[in-house]
N, C-alpha and C positions, 0 to 999 in steps of 0.2 A: 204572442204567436211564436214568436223565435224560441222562448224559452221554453213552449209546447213540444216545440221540434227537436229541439236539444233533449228532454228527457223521454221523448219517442225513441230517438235516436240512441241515448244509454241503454234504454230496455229491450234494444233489438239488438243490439250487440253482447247484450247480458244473454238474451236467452240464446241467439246462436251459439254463446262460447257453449253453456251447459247443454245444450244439445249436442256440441260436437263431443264432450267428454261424457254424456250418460250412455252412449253404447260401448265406446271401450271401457268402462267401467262393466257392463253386461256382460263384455266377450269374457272379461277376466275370469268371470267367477262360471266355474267348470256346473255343465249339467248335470242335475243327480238322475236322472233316467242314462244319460251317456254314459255317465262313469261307471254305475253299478254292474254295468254288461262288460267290463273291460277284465280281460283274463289276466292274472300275474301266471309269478312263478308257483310251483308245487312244491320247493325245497327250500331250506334254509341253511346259510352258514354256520361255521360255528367257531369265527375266530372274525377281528375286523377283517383279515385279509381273505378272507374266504365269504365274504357277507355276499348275500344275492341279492342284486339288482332288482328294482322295478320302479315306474314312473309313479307317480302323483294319480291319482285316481283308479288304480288298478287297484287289484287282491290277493295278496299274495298268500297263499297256505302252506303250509307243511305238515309231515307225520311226525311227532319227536316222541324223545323220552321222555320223563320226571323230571329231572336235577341238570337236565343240555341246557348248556348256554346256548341260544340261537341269534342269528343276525342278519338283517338285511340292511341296503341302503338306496337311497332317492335322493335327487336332485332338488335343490329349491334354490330360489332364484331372491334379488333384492326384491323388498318390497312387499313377498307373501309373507303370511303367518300358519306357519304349517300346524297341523294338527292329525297326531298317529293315532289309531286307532288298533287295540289288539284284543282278541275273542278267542279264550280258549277251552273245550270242547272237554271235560273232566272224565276217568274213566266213572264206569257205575260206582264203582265201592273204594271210598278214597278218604283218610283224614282230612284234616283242616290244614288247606294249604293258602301261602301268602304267594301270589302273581305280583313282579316288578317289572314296568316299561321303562326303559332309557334310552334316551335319545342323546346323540353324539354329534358334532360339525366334524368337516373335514381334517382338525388338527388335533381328532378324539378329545378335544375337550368337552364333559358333559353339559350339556343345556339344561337351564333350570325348567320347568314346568310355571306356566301363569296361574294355569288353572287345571283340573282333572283328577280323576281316580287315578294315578302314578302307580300306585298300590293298592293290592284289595285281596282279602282273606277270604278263600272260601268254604264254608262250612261242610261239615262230612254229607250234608245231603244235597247239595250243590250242582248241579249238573255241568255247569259252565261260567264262566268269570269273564267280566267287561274289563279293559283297563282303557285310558285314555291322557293324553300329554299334549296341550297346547303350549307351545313354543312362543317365544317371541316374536316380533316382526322382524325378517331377514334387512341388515342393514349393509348400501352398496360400501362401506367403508366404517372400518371405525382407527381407533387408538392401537397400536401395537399390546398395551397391559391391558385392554380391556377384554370382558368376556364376552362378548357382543356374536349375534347370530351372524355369520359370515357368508355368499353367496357362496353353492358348493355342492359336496357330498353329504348328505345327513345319515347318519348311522342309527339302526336300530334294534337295541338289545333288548329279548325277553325270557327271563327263567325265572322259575322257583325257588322260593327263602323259606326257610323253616320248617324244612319237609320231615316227615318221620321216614326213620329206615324202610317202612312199609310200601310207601308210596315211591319209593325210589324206581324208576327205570319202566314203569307201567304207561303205555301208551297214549299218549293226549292228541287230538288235532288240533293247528293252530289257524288265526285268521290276523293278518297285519294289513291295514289301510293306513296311505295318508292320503294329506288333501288340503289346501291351503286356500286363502281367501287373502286376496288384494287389497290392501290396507292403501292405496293412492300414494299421491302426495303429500300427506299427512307425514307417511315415513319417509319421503326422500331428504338425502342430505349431498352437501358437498365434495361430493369424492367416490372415487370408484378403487377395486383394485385392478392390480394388473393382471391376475390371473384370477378363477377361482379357486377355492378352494376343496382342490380333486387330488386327490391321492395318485401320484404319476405323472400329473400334467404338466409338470415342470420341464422346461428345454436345459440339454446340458451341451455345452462345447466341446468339440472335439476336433481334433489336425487332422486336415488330410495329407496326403502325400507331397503337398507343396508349402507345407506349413503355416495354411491358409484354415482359421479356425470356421466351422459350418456346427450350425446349432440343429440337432437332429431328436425326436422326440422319445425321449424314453418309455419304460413300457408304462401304459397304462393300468391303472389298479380299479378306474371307476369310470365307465364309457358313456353311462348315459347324460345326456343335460336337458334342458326345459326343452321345452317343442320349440321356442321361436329363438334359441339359442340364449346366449347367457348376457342378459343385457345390463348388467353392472349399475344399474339406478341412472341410465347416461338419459332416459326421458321419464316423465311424469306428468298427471297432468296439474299441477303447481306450474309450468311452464305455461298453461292456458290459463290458469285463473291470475295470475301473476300479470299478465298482458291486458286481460282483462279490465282487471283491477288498476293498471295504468291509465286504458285509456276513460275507463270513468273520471278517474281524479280529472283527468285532463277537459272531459266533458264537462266535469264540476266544477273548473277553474273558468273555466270561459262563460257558464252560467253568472257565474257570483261577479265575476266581472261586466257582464253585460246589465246586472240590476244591479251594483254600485256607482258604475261610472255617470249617471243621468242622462239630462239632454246632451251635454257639452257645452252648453250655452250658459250664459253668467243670468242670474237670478233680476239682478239691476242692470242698470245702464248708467255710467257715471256721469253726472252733469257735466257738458260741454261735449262730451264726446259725438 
């Protein structure tokens, strides 16, 4: 009976852990009826320092030429794995053009791509061109050499390769989405940094009139951040299953000892005693 109530007991503390982790695992991941009705911007940059902003689940469009470099940028945080999405709208009568997405961290280091159309040729009778870039998992910390997704500003370049003089300068509409999916505790690691990484964000020291240094904020280059601000991988839920997962052993330590230990009592009785 004891041992009934012991593994009653692990399995009711099992499923409240996963019960408490399967809705914020829910909240994480953004609704596709919500997101789709979410307006961006109508413009796009055309240099990193002019890139337009938009959140994670918005739409951002623009009018451009052939051969513009265009650019926006979004916010992602540790832990998502962002995924850009770009659709662009060809005139009627156009050679064979090659579309290129590149996606950037905030220290314009390029990111590789996991997986996706990166690149894609469209044919003279082509109406419109899909490109797409799945990103790695944004990690709260990594190695100074290392090339690792950084919490931050993520940048996003799209032009034409390979054009013919013809196709130069002829009007295209564009469509750029992201949208990232919560990868857990799977990707939490040991460490955070101390700022993101956001173009501006940095404090610089400066004296005042009494030679008393005051850390005041420079100008910013990149204003937006996550909706519940930028939480550096400081929780996960590895932190519930982690507790979890303790006090089973510990549940399991006291089973195995309560069917090793016996009666207590000695098997014989020694003569005379």
């Amino acid at each position: 009976m004891r041992i009934t109530r012991l593994l009653g007991a692990a399995l009711l503390t099992f499923g409240l852990a996963a019960a408490a982790v399967a809705p914020a695992a829910a909240d994480s991941t953004p609704s596709p009826g919500a997101s789709e009705d979410a307006a961006g911007p109508t413009r796009a940059g055309t240099s990193f320092r002019t890139a337009t902003e938009f959140e994670q689940g918005q739409t951002a469009t623009a009018r451009a030429s052939v051969g513009d470099y265009l650019y926006w940028s979004f916010p992602a945080d540790a832990g998502q794995r962002p995924t850009v999405r770009a659709a662009v709208k060809l005139p009627e009568t156009h050679a064979a053009e090659t579309w290129r997405v590149d996606v950037y961290d905030g220290l314009r280091r390029r990111q590789a791509c996991q997986y996706g159309a990166q690149t894609r040729t469209a044919p003279a009778d082509a109406s419109s061109v899909e490109l797409a870039c799945v990103l790695r998992t944004v990690r709260a910390w990594s190695e100074p050499w290392a090339d690792d997704p950084l919490p931050g500003t993520y940048y996003v370049r799209l032009t034409a390769v390979n054009l013919s003089a013809s196709d130069l300068g002829q009007s295209v509409d564009v469509e750029v989405r992201a949208d990232s999916k919560d990868m857990g505790g799977a990707a939490a690691v040991d460490g955070s940094l101390a700022e993101p990484l956001v173009p501006g964000i940095a404090l610089r020291a400066e004296a005042d009139g009494e030679g008393n240094e005051e850390k005041s904020p420079s100008a910013v280059l990149a204003a937006l951040e996550p909706e519940d601000g930028w939480t550096s991988g400081w929780w996960s839920d590895r932190w519930v299953w982690t507790a979890v997962g303790g006090a089973l052993a510990s549940l399991a330590g006291v089973a195995g000892y309560r069917l090793t230990r016996g009666s207590g009592r000695p098997s014989r009785v020694p003569p005379g005693a």
